[in-house]
N, C-alpha and C positions, 0 to 999 in steps of 0.2 A: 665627164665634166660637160654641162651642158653652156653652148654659146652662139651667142647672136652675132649674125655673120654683116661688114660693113660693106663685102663686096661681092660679085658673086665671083664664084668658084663652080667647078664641073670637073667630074673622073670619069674615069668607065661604066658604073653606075650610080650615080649621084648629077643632080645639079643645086647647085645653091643660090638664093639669090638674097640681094642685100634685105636685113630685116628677116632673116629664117632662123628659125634658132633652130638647133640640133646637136645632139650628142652621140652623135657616129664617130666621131673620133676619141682615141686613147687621151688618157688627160694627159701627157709628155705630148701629143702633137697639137692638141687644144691651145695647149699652153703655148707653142711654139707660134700659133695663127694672131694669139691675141700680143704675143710679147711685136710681131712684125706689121700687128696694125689693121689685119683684116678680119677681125672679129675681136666682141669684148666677150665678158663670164657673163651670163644671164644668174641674178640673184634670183633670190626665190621669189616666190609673187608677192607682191606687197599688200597687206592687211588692207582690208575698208574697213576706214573709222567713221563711227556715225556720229553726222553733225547735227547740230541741234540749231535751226532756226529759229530766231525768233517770229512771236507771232505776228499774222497781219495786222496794221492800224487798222481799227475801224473809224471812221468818219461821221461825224452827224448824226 
């Protein structure tokens, strides 16, 4: 389970720091970081939709 971490954290090979998303952890301890508030679940990346501007006035 991949998640964006709110705080940092560091173990014996890792450091984290707030805004890191990573999925080094089992989803049962993932789950455990975001149920106690220091990391949320990162969703999948969100679609670009294309806008359609309208066109420029022209003038005179």
């Amino acid at each position: 389970m991949k998640i964006r971490m709110l705080t940092s954290m560091a173990g014996a090979d890792f450091a984290l720091a707030p805004n890191d998303e990573t999925d080094r952890f089992p989803a049962k301890e993932a789950k455990r970081l975001i149920e106690a508030g220091y990391a949320v679940p990162v969703d999948k990346k969100p679609v670009d939709k294309a806008v359609r501007r309208p066109p420029a006035e022209k003038r005179g």
